[in-house]
PDB file with one MODEL, atoms N, CA, C and O in Angstrom:
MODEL        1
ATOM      1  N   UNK A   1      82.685 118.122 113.828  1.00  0.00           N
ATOM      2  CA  UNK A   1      84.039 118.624 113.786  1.00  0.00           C
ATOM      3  C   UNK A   1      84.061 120.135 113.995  1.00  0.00           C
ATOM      4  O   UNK A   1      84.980 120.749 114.536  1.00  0.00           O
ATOM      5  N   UNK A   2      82.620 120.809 113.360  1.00  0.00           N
ATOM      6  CA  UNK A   2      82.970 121.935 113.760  1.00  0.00           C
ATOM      7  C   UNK A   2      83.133 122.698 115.171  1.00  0.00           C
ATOM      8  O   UNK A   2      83.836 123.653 115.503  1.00  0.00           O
ATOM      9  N   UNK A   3      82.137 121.842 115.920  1.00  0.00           N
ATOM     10  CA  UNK A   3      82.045 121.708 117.408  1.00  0.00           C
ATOM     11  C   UNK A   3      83.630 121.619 118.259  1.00  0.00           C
ATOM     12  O   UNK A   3      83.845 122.087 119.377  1.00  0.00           O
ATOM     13  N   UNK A   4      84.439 121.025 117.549  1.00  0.00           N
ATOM     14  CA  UNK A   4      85.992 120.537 118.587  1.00  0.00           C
ATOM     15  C   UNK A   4      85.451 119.148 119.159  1.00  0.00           C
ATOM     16  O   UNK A   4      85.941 118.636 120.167  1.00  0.00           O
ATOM     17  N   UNK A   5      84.552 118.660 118.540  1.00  0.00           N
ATOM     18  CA  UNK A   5      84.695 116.984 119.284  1.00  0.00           C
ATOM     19  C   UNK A   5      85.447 115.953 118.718  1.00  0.00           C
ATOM     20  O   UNK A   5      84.763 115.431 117.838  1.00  0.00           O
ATOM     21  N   UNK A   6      86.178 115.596 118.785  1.00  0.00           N
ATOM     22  CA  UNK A   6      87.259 114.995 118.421  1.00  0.00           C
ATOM     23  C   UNK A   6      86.455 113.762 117.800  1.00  0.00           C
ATOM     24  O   UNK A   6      85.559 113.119 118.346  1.00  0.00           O
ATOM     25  N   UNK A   7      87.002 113.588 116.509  1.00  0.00           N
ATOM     26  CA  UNK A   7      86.896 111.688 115.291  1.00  0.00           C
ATOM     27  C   UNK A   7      87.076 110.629 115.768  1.00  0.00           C
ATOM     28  O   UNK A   7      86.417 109.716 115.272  1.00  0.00           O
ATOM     29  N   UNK A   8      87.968 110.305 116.845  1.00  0.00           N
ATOM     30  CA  UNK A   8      88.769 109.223 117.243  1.00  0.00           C
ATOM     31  C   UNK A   8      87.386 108.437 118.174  1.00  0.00           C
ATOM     32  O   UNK A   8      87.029 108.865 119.271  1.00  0.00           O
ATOM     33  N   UNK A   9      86.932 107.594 117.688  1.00  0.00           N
ATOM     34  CA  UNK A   9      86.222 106.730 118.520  1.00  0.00           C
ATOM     35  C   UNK A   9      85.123 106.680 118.110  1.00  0.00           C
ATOM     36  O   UNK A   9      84.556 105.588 118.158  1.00  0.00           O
ATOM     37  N   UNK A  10      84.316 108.016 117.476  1.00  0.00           N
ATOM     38  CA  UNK A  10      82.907 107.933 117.201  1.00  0.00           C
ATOM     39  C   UNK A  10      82.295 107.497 115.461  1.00  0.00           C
ATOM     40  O   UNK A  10      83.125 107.446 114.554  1.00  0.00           O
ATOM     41  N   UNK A  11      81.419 107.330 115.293  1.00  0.00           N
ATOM     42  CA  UNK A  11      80.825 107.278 114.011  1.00  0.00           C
ATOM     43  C   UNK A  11      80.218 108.097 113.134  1.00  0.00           C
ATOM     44  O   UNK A  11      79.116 108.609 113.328  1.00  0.00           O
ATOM     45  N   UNK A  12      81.041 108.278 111.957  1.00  0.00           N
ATOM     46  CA  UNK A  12      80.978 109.071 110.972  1.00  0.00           C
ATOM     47  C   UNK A  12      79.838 108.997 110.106  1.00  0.00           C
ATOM     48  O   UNK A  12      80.269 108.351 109.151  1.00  0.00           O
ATOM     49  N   UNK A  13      78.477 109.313 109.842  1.00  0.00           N
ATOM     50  CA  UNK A  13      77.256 109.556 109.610  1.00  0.00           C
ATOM     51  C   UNK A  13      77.469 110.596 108.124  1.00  0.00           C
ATOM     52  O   UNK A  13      77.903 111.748 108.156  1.00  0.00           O
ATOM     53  N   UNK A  14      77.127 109.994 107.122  1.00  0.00           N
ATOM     54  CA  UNK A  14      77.199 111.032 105.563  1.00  0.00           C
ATOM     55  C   UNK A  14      75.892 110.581 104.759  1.00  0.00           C
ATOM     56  O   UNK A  14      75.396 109.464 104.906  1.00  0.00           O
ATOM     57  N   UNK A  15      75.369 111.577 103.875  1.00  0.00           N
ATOM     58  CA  UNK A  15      74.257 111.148 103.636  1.00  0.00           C
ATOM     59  C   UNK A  15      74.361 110.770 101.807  1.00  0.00           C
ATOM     60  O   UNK A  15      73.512 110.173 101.146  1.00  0.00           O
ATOM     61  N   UNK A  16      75.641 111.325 101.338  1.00  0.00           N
ATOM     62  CA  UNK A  16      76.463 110.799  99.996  1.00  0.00           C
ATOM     63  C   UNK A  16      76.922 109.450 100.165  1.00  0.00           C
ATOM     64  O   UNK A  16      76.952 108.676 101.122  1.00  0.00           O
ATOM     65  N   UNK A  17      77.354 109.375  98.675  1.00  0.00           N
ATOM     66  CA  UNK A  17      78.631 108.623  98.954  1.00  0.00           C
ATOM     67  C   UNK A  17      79.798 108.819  99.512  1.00  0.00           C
ATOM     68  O   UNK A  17      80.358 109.914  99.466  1.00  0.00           O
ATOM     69  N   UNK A  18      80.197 107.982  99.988  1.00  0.00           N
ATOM     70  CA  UNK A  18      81.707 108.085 100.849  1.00  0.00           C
ATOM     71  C   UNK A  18      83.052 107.623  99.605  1.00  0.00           C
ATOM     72  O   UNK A  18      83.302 106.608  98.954  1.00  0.00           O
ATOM     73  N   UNK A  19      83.679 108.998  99.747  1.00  0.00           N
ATOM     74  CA  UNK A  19      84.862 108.897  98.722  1.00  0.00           C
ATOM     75  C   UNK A  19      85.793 108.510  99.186  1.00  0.00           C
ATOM     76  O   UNK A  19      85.989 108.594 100.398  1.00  0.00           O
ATOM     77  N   UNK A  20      86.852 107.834  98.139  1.00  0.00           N
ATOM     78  CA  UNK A  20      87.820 107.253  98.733  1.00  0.00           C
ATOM     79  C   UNK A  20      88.605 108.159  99.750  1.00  0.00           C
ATOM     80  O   UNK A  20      89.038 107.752 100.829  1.00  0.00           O
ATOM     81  N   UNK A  21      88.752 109.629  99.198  1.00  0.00           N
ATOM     82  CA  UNK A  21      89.361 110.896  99.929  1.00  0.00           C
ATOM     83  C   UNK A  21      88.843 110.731 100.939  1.00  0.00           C
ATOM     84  O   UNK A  21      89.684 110.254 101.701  1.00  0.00           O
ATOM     85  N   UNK A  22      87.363 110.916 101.709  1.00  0.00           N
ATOM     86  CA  UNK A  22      86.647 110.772 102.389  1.00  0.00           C
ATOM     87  C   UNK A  22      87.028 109.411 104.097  1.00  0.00           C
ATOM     88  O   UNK A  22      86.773 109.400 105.301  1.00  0.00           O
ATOM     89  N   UNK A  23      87.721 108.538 103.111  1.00  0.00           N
ATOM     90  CA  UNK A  23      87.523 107.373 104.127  1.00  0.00           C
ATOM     91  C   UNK A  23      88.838 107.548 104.503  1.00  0.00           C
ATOM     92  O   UNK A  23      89.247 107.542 105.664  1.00  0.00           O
ATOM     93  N   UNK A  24      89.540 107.715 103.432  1.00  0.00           N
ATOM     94  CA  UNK A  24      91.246 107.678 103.981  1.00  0.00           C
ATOM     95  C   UNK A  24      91.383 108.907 105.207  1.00  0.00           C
ATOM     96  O   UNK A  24      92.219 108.760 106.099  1.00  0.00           O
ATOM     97  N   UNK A  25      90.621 109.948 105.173  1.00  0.00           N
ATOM     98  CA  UNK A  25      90.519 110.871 106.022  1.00  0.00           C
ATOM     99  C   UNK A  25      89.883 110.149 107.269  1.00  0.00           C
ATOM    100  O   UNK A  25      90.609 110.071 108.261  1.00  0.00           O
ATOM    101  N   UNK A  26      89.038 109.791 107.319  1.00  0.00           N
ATOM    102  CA  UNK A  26      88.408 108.991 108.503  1.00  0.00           C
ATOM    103  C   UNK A  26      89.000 108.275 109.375  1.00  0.00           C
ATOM    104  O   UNK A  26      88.827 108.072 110.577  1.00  0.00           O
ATOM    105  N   UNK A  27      89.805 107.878 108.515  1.00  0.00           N
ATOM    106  CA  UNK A  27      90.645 106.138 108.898  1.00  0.00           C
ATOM    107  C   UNK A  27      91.873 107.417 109.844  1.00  0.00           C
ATOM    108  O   UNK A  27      92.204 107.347 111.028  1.00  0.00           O
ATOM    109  N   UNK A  28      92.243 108.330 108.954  1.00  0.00           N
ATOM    110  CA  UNK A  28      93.885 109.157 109.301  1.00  0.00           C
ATOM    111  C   UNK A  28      93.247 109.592 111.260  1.00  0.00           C
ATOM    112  O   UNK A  28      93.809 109.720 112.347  1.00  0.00           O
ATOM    113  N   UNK A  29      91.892 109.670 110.772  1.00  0.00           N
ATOM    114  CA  UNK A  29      91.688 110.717 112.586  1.00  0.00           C
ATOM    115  C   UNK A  29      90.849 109.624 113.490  1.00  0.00           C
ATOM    116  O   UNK A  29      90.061 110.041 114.339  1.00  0.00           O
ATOM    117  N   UNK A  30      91.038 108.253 113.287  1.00  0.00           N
ATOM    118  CA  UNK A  30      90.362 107.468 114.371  1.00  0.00           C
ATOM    119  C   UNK A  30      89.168 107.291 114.229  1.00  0.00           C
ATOM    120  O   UNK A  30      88.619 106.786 115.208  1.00  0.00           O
ATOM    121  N   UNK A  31      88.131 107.657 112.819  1.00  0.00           N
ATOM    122  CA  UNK A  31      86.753 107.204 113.492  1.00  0.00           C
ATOM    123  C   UNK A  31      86.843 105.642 112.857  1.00  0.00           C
ATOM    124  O   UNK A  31      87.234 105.256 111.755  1.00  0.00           O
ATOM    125  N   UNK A  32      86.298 104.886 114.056  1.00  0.00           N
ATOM    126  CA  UNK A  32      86.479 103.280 113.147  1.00  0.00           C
ATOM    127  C   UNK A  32      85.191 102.884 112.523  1.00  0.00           C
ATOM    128  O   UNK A  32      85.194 101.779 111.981  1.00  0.00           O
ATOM    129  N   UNK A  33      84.000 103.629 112.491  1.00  0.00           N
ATOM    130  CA  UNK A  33      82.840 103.174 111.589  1.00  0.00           C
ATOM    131  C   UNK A  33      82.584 104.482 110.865  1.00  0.00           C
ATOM    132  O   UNK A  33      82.852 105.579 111.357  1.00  0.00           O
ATOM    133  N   UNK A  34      82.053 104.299 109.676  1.00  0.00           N
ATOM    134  CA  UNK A  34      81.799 104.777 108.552  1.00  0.00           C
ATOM    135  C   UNK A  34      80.614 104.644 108.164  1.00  0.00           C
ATOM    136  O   UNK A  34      80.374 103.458 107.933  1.00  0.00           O
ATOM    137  N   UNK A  35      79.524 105.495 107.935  1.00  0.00           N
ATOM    138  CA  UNK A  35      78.295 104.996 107.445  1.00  0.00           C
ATOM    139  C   UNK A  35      77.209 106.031 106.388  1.00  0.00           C
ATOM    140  O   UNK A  35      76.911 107.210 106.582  1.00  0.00           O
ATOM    141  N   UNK A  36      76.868 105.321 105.492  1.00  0.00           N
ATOM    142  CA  UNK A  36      76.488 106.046 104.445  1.00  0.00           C
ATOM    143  C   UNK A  36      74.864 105.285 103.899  1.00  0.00           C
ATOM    144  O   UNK A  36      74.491 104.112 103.862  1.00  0.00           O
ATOM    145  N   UNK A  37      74.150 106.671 103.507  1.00  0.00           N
ATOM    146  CA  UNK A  37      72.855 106.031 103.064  1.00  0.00           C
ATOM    147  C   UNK A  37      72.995 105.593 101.518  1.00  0.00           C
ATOM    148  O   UNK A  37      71.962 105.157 101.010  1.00  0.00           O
ATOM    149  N   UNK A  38      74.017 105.649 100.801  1.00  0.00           N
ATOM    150  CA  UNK A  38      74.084 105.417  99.851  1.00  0.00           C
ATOM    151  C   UNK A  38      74.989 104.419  99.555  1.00  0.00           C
ATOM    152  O   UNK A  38      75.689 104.162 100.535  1.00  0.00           O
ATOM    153  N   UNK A  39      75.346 103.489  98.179  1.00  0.00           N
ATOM    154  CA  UNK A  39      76.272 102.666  98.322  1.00  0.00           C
ATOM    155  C   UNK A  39      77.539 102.776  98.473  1.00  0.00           C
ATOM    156  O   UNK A  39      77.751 103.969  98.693  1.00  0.00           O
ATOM    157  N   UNK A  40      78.594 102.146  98.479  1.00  0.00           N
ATOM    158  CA  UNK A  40      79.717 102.321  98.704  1.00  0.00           C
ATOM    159  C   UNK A  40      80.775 102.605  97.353  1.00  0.00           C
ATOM    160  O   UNK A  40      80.607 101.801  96.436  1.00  0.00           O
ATOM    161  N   UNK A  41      81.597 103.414  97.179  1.00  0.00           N
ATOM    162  CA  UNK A  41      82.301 103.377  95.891  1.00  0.00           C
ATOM    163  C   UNK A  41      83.578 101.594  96.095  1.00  0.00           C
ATOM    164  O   UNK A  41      84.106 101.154  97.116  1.00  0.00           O
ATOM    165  N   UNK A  42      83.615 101.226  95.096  1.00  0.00           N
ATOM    166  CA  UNK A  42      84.782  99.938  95.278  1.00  0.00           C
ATOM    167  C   UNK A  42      86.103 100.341  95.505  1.00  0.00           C
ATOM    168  O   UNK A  42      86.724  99.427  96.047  1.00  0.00           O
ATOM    169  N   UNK A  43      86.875 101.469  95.287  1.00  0.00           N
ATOM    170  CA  UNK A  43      87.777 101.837  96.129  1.00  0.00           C
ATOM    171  C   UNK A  43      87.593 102.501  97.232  1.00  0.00           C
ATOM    172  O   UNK A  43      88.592 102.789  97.892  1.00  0.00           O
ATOM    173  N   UNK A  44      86.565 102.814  97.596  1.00  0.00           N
ATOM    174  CA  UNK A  44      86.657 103.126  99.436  1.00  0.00           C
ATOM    175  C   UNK A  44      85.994 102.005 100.018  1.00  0.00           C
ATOM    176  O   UNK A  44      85.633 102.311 101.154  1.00  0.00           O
ATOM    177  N   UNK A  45      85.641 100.682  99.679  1.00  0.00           N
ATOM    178  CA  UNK A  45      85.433  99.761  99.935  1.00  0.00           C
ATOM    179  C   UNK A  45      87.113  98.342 100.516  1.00  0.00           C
ATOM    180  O   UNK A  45      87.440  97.583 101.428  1.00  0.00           O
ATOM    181  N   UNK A  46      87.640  98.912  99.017  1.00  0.00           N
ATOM    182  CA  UNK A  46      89.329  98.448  99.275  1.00  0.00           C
ATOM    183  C   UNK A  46      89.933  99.173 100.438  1.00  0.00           C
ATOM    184  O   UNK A  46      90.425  98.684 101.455  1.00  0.00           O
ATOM    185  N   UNK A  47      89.776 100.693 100.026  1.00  0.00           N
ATOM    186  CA  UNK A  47      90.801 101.398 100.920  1.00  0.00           C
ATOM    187  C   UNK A  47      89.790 101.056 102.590  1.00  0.00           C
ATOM    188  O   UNK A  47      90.493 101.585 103.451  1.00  0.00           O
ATOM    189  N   UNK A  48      88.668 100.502 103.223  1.00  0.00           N
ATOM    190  CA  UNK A  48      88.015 100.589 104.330  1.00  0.00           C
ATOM    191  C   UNK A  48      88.984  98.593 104.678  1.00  0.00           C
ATOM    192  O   UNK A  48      89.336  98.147 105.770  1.00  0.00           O
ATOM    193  N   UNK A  49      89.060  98.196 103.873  1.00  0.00           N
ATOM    194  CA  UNK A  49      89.462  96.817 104.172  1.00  0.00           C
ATOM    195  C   UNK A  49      90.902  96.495 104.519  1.00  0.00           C
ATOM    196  O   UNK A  49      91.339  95.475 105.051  1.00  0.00           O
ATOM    197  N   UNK A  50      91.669  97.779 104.032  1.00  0.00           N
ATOM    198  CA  UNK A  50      93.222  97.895 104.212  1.00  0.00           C
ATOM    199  C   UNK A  50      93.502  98.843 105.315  1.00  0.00           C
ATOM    200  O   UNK A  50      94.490  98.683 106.032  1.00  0.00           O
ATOM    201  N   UNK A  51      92.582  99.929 105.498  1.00  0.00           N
ATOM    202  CA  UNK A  51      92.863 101.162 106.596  1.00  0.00           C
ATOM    203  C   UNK A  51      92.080 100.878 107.767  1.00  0.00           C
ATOM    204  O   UNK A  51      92.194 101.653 108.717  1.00  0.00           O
ATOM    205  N   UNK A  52      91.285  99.870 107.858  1.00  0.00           N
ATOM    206  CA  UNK A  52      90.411  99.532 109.132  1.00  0.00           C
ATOM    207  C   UNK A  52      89.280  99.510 109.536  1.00  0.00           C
ATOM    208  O   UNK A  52      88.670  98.666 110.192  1.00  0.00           O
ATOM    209  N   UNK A  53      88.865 100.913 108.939  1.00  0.00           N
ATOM    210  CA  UNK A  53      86.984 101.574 109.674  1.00  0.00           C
ATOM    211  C   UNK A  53      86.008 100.499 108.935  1.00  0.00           C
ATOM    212  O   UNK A  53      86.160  99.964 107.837  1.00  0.00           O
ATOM    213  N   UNK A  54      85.292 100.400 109.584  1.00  0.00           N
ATOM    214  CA  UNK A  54      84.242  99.490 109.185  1.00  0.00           C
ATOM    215  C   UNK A  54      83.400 100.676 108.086  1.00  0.00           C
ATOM    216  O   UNK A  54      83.589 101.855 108.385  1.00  0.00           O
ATOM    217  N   UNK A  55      82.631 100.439 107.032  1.00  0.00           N
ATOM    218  CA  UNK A  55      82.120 100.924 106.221  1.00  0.00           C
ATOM    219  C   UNK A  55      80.731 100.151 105.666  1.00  0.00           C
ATOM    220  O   UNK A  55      80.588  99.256 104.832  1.00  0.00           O
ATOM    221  N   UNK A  56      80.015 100.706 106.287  1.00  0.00           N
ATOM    222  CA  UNK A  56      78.345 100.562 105.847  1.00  0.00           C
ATOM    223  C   UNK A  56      77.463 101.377 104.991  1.00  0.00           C
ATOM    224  O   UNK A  56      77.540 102.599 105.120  1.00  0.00           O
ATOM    225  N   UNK A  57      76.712 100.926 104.217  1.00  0.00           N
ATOM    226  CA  UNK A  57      76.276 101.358 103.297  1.00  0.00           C
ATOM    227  C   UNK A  57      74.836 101.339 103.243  1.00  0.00           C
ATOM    228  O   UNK A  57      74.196 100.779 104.133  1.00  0.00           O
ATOM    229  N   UNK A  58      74.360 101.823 102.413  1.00  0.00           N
ATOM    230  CA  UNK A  58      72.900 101.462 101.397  1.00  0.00           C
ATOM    231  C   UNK A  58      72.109 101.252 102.760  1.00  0.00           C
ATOM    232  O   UNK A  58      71.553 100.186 103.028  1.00  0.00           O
ATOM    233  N   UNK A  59      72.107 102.618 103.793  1.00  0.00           N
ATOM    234  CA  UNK A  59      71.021 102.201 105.168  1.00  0.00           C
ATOM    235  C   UNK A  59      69.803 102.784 104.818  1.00  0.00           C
ATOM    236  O   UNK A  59      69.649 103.931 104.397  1.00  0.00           O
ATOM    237  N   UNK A  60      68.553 101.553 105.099  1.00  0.00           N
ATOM    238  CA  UNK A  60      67.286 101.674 104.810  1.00  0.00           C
ATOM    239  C   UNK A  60      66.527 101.131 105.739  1.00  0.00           C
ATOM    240  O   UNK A  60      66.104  99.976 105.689  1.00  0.00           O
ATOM    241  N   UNK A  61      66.316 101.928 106.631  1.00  0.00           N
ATOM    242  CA  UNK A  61      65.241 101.372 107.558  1.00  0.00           C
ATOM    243  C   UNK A  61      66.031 100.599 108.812  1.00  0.00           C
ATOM    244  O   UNK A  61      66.918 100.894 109.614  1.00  0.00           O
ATOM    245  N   UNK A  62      65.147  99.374 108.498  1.00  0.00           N
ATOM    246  CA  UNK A  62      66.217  98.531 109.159  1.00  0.00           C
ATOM    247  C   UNK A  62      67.310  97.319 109.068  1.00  0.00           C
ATOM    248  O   UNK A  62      67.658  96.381 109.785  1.00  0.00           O
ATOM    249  N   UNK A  63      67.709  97.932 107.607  1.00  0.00           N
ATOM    250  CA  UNK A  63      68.892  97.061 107.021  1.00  0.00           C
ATOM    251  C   UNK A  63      69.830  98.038 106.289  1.00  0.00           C
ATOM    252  O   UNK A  63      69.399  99.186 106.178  1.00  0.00           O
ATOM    253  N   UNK A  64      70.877  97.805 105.842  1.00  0.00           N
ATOM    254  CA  UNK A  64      72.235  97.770 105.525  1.00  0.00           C
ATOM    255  C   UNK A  64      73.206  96.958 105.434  1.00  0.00           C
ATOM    256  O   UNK A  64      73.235  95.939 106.123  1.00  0.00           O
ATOM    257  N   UNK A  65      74.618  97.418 104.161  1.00  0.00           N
ATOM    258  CA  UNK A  65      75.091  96.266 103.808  1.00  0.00           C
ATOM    259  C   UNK A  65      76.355  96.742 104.868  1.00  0.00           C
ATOM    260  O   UNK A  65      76.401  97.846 105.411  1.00  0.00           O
ATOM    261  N   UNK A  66      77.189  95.841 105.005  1.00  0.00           N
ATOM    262  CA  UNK A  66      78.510  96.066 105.493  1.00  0.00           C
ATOM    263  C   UNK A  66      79.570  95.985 104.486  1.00  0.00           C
ATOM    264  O   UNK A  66      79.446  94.976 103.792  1.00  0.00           O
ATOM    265  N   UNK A  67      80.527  96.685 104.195  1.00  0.00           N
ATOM    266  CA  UNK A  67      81.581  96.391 103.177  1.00  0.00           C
ATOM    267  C   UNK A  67      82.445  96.290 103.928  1.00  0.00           C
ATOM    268  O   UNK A  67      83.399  96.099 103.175  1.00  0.00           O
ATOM    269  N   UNK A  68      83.054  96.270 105.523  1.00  0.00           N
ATOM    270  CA  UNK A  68      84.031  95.599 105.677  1.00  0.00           C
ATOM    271  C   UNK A  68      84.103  95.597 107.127  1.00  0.00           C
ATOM    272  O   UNK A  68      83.237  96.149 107.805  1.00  0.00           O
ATOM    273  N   UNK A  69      84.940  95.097 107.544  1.00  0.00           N
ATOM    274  CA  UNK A  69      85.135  94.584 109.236  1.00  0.00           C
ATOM    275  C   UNK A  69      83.997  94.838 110.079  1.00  0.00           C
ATOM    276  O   UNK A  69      83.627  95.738 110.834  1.00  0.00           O
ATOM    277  N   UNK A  70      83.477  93.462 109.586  1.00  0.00           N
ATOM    278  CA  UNK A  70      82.163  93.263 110.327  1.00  0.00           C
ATOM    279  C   UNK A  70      82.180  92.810 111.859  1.00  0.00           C
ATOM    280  O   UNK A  70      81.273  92.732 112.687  1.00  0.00           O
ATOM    281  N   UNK A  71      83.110  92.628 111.907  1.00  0.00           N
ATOM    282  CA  UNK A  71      83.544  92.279 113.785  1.00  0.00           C
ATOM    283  C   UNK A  71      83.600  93.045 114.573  1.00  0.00           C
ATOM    284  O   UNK A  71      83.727  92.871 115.785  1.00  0.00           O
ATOM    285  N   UNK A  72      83.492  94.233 113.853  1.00  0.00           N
ATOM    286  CA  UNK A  72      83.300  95.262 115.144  1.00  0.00           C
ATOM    287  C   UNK A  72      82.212  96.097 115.466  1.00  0.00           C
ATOM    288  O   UNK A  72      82.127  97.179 116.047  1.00  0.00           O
ATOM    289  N   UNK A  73      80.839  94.801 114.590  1.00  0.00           N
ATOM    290  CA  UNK A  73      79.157  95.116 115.010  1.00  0.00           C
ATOM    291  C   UNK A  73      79.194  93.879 115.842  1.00  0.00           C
ATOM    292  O   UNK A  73      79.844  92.834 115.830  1.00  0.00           O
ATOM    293  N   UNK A  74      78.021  94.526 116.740  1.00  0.00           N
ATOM    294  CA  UNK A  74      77.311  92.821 117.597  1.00  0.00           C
ATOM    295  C   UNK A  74      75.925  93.481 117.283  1.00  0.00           C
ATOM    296  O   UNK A  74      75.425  94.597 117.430  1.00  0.00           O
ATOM    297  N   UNK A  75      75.393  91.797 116.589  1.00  0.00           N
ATOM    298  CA  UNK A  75      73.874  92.042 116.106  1.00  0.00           C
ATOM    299  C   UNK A  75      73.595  91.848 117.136  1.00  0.00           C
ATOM    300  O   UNK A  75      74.396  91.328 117.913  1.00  0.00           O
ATOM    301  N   UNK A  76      72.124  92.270 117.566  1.00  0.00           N
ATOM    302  CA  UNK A  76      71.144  91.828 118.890  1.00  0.00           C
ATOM    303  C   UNK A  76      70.017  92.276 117.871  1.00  0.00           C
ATOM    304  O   UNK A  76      69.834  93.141 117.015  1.00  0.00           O
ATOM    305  N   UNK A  77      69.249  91.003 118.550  1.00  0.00           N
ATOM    306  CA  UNK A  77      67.438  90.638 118.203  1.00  0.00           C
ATOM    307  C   UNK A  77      66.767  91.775 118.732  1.00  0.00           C
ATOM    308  O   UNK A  77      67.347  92.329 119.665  1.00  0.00           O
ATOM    309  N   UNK A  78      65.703  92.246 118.365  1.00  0.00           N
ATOM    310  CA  UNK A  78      65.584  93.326 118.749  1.00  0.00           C
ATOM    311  C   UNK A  78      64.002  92.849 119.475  1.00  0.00           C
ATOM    312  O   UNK A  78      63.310  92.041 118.854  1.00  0.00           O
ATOM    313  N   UNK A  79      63.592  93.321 120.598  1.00  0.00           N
ATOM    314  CA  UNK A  79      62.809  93.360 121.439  1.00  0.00           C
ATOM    315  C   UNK A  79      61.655  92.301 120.974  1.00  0.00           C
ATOM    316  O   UNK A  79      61.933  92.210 119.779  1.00  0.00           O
ATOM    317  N   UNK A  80      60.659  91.543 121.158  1.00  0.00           N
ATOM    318  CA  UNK A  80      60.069  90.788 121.428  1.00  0.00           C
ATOM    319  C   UNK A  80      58.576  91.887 121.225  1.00  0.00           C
ATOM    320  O   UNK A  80      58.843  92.843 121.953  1.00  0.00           O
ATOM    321  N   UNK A  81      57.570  92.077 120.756  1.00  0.00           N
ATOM    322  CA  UNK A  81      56.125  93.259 121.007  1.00  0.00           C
ATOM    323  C   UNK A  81      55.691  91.969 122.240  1.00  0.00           C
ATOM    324  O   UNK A  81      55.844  90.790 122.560  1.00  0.00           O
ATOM    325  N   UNK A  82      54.952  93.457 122.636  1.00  0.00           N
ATOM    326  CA  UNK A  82      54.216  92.778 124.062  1.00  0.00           C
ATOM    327  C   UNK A  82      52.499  92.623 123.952  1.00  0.00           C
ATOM    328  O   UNK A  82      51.776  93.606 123.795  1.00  0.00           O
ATOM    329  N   UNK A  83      52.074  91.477 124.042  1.00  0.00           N
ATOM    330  CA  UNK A  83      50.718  91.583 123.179  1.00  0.00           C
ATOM    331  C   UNK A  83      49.967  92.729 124.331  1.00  0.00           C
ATOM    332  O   UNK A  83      50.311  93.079 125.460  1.00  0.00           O
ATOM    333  N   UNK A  84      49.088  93.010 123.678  1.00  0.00           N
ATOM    334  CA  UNK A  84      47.794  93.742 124.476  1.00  0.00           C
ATOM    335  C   UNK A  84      46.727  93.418 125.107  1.00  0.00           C
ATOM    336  O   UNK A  84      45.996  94.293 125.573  1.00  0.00           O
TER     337      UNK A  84
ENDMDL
END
């Protein structure tokens, strides 16, 4: 944001928790995913299920939970190793 690149479309990356203040702001400027290494509070979990952005949580590696509108991930299998 400090850059001038505009919210609307891209994904919001925090390394806290995401506050309810936090999401309702998100949701107000268009970013539709939300994502946090930590868990989710239960009202920005409500307020992500009523205002839209998808909201992910608790990312470790290569998992994470989703707390809401999961339809707007597509899982894909991830590559096959190629023996040697």
């Amino acid at each position: 944001m400090l850059r001038g690149i505009p919210p609307a479309g891209k994904i919001l990356l925090a390394t806290g928790r995401i506050s309810s203040e936090m999401l309702r702001k998100a949701a107000h400027l268009g970013t539709p995913i939300v994502v946090s290494r930590t868990s989710a509070a239960t009202l920005s979990v409500e307020l992500a299920k009523r205002l839209g952005p998808t909201l992910i949580g608790y990312v470790r590696g290569d998992s994470f939970s989703v707390y809401s509108h999961p339809e707007r991930l597509v899982a894909r299998r991830p590559a096959p190793l190629l023996a040697r």
